[in-house]
C-alpha positions in Angstrom: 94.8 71.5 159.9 92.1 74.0 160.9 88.3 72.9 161.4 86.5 74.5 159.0 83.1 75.1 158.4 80.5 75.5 155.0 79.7 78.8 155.7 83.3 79.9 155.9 83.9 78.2 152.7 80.5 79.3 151.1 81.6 83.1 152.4 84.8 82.6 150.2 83.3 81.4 147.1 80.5 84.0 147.1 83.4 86.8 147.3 85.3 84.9 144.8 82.9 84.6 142.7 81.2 88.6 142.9 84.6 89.4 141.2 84.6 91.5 137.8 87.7 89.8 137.0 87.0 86.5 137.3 85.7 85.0 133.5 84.7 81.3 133.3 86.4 79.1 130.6 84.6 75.8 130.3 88.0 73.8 129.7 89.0 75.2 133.5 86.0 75.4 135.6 85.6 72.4 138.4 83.0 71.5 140.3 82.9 70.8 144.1 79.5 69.2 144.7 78.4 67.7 147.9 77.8 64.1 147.7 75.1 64.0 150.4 73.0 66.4 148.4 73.4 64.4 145.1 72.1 61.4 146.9 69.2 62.7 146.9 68.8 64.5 143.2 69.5 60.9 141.7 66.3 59.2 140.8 67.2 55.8 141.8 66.2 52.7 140.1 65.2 49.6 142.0 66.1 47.1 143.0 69.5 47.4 142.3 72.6 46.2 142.8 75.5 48.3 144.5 77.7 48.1 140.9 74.0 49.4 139.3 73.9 52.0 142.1 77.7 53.1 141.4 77.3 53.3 138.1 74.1 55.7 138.2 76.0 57.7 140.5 78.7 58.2 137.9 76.7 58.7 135.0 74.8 61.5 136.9 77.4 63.2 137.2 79.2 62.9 133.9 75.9 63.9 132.3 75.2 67.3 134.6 78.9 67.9 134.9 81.1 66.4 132.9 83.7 65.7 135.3 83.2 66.8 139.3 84.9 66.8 142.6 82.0 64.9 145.0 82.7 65.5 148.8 81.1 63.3 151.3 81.5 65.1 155.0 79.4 63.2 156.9 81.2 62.3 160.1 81.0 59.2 162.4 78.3 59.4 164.7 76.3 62.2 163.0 73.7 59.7 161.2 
């Protein structure tokens, strides 16, 4: 498999998306939303336990987006 890279995906879903053709239907739209970025839109509650912390997580995203695709692509070694 190829390396990608966001911008080559971002450069495909801007095209994608500039398309006349293209009409959004709520039953078929999915969302692809980077998990590192929603670790920080989360307003966390503390303390709390990591079930408590998994279960905000989840509920985030079922409120904003009913039902989501969350990528994490951090890599070992880049923290």
């Amino acid at each position: 498999m190829r390396k990608g890279s966001k911008s080559s995906v971002v450069t495909v879903l801007v095209r994608d998306s500039n398309q006349s053709s293209i009409t959004p239907d709520s039953e078929k739209v999915s969302y692809i939303i980077d998990g590192g970025h929603l670790l920080h839109q989360v307003v966390w509650r503390r303390p709390a336990t990591f079930k408590q912390v998994c279960e905000q997580y989840s509920n985030y995203i079922v409120t904003h987006y009913g039902s989501a695709k969350i990528v994490f692509d951090k890599r070992r070694g880049t923290l």
